[in-house]
C-alpha positions, -999 to +999 in steps of 0.1 A: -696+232+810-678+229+779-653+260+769-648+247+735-646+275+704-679+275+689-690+289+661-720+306+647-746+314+618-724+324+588-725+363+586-747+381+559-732+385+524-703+353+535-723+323+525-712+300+510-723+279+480-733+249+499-743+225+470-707+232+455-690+227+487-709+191+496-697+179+459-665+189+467-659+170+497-680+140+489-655+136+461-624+149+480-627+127+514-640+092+513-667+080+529-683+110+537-725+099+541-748+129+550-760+167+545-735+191+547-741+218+570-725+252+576-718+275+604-690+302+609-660+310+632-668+346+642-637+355+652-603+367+633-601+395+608-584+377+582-597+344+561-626+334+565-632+306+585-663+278+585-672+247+600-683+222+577-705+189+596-714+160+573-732+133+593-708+124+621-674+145+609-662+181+611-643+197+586-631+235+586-623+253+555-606+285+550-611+312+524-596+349+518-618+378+532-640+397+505-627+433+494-591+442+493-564+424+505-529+421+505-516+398+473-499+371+494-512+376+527-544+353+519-528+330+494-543+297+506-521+274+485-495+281+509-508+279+538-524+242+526-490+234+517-465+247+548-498+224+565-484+193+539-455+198+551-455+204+589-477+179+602-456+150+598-426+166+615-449+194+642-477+176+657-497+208+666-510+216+629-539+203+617-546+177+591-548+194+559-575+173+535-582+190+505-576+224+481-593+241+450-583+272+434-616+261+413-634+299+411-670+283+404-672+263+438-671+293+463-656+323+440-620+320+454-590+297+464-601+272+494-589+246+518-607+222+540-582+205+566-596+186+605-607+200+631-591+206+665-614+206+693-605+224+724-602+260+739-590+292+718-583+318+741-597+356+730-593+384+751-607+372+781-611+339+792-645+323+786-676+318+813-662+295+842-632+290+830-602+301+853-563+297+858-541+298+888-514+322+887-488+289+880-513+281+853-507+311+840-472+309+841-469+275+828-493+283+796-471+309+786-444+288+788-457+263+766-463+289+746-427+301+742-415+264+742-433+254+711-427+283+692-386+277+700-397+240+686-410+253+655-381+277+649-358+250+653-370+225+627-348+224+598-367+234+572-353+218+542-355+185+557-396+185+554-392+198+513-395+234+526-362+250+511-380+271+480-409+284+508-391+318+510-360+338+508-338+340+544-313+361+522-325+397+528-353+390+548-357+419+572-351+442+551-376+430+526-398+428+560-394+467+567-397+477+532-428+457+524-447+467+550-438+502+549-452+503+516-485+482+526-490+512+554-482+534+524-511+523+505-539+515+533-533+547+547-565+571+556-567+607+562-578+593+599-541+578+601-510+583+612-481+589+592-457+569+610-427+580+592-401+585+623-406+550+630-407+536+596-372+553+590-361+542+623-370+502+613-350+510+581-318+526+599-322+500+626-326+466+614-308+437+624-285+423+598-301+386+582-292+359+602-272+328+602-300+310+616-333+313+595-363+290+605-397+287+600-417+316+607-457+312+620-458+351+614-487+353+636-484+330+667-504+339+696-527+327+723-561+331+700-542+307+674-538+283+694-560+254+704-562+243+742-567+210+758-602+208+773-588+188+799-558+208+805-563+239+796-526+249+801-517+223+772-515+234+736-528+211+708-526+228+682-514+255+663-540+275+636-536+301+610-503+295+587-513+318+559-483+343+566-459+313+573-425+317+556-386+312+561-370+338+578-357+352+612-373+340+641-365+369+657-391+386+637-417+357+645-413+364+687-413+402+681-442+400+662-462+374+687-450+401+717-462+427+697-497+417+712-489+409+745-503+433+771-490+430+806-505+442+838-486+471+840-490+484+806-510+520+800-550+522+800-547+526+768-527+493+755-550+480+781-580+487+757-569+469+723-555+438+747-572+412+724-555+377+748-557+369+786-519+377+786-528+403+818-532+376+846-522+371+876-487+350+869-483+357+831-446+363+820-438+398+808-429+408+778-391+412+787-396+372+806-406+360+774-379+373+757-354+362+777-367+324+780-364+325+742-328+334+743-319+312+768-335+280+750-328+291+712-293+302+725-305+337+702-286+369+708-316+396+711-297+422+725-314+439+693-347+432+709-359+466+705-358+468+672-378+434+665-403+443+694-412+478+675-414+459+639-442+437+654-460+470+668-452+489+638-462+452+613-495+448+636-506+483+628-499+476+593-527+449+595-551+471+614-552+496+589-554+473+558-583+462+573-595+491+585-589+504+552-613+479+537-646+491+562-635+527+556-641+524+519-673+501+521-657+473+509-671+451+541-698+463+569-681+443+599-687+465+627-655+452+640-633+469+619-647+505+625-630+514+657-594+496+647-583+529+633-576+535+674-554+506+674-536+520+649-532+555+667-520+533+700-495+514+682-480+541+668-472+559+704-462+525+717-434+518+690-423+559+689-417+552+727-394+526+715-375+547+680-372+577+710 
C-alpha cells in the first residue's frame, strides 16, 4: 500500500488554462514529449498547488489563491528564487524549473519546480500507516535537526544578503501582523488587543544571529521517505521565507504543535500527528533547539505566543476571504473557531 500524497480533480472555478500551461513547459523544460495533464493538491489554504504529468515526468506548479490576499505573502518570485538559491547548499528543497509572471498563461505569477515523492503528514496519519513511540520521537527530531540546519546556513554565502531586513525584524513582525489582523478582522472575531499590546511591550530585542527563516515549517510541509517514514526529504512551501530571527521561525512551527496533554479544544484544530505516543513536547522541542543552536530562549514565551497570535492572523485572512464570498471552500467556514481558540491559548500566555 503506497502512503504517498496524492492529489485530486482540480476544484471548480481553479482550472487552469491547460493549452497555455503545455506551451509553457514544452518551451521551458527540454525534452518534454506528451499531453499534459492536470490534477490538484487538495490540501493547504494558501497557493494553489497542481500536478502537472507530461508523458513519463511530474512537475508541480504553484500559484497565489483567488480573492484577497496579503501583498507579499503569495509573491511567487520569491519563493522560486530563495528555491535558486537553497538547493545547492540544503538538499531538502525541490528543484525549481521554471517562472512566468506572464498574466495571459494562467492570470497570475507561476512557478513549476520537481516533484518529491513520499509521505506528507496531515492531521492524522494515513490508512495503514503507523509509528512506534521511538518513531515518533525520532521524526520529531529530525524535524528539529533540520530546521537548526537551515537556520544555520549563512545566508550571504548562497547570494541571499538583499532577501530581507534582520535590522528591526521583530518589531516589523509584531507590527505587520497586527495590522493584517487589523484589516481581516470580522464582526465574528476577536479583538485581540491585550495580546497584540503585550507582543509590542514584549518583544525580544533583534538578534545578533539572523538566519534564514522557512516561516512556516511543519510536519504537513514536509515530504517523508516512503521507505522510512521517519526520514525527511524534503522541505515544501517557501513563499514566506525571509531573513530574520530564528527564534521567530521555531515559535511559529510550535505554534501548531498540539501535545497530548493539551485542552479538548486545541485538541480540535490539531491539523499534524504531533499527539502520539513518544512525540516531544512543545517545551522538549524547545529545549533541543537551544541546546544544538546554542540560542538563549529564555524569552520563549514571547516567541511561542507570536506564532499563536501570527497563525490566527492567517486564519482570519483566510477566513476573511470565504466570509465575503470571495472563495466557496467549505474549509474555510469553520476557521473563525480557530481563531477564537488561538486567542485564549496566547492570553493564557500575555496573563
Amino acid at each position: 500500500m503506497t502512503h504517498e500524497d496524492r492529489p485530486a480533480a482540480v476544484r471548480k472555478g481553479e482550472e487552469p488554462d491547460g493549452a497555455n500551461i503545455e506551451a509553457f513547459l514544452k518551451d521551458s523544460i527540454p525534452g518534454l514529449r506528451g499531453k499534459l495533464v492536470i490534477s490538484q493538491f487538495p490540501s493547504g489554504y494558501s497557493n494553489l498547488t497542481y500536478l502537472l504529468a507530461v508523458g513519463k515526468r511530474e512537475f508541480v506548479l504553484r500559484r497565489p489563491p483567488f480573492g484577497t490576499k496579503a501583498k507579499t505573502a503569495h509573491d511567487m518570485s520569491r519563493e522560486y528564487n530563495i528555491l535558486k538559491a537553497l538547493q545547492p547548499v540544503f538538499p531538502y528543497c525541490p528543484e525549481p524549473l521554471a517562472y512566468s509572471e506572464d498574466p495571459s498563461i494562467i492570470g497570475s505569477p507561476f512557478y513549476v519546480m520537481e516533484r518529491l515523492r513520499g509521505i506528507i503528514l496531515r492531521r492524522d496519519l494515513p490508512p495503514g500507516l503507523s509509528f512506534t513511540s521511538q518513531q515518533t520521537r525520532r521524526l520529531c527530531e529530525n524535524l528539529l535537526d533540520i530546521q537548526v540546519d537551515l537556520h544555520s546556513i549563512d545566508y550571504r554565502e548562497v547570494g541571499l544578503e538583499n532577501f530581507g531586513k534582520p535590522k528591526g525584524y521583530v518589531e516589523r513582525q509584531v507590527k505587520g501582523w497586527t495590522g493584517r489582523y487589523r484589516t481581516a478582522r470580522t464582526g465574528d472575531a476577536p479583538d485581540f488587543e491585550p495580546v497584540m499590546s503585550w507582543l509590542l511591550e514584549n518583544r525580544s530585542p533583534d538578534t545578533d544571529r539572523p538566519g534564514i527563516v522557512h516561516n512556516d515549517y511543519k510536519f504537513d510541509n514536509c515530504v517523508l521517505d516512503e521507505n522510512d517514514p521517519t526520514r525527511i526529504i524534503g522541505i515544501l512551501d517557501w513563499e514566506m521565507a525571509t531573513i530574520g530571527d530564528p527564534l521567530m521561525d521555531l515559535g511559529n512551527s510550535l505554534a501548531y504543535w498540539v501535545q497530548q496533554d493539551d485542552p479538548p479544544e486545541i485538541q480540535i484544530i490539531r491539523t499534524m500527528p504531533t499527539h502520539l505516543e513518544g512525540a516531544l513536547t512543545r517545551d522538549e522541542m524547545a529545549e533541543r533547539y537551544a541546546e544544538m543552536s546554542d540560542r538563549d530562549i529564555s524569552n520563549f514565551n514571547f516567541y511561542l505566543c507570536f506564532g499563536l497570535f501570527r497563525l490566527a492572523v492567517i486564519a482570519q485572512q483566510i477566513y476573511y476571504r470565504y466570509y465575503h464570498g470571495e472563495t466557496k471552500d467549505e474549509r474555510f467556514k469553520n476557521l473563525i473557531f480557530a481563531v477564537h481558540v488561538l486567542e485564549k491559548a496566547a492570553m493564557k500566555l500575555v496573563s
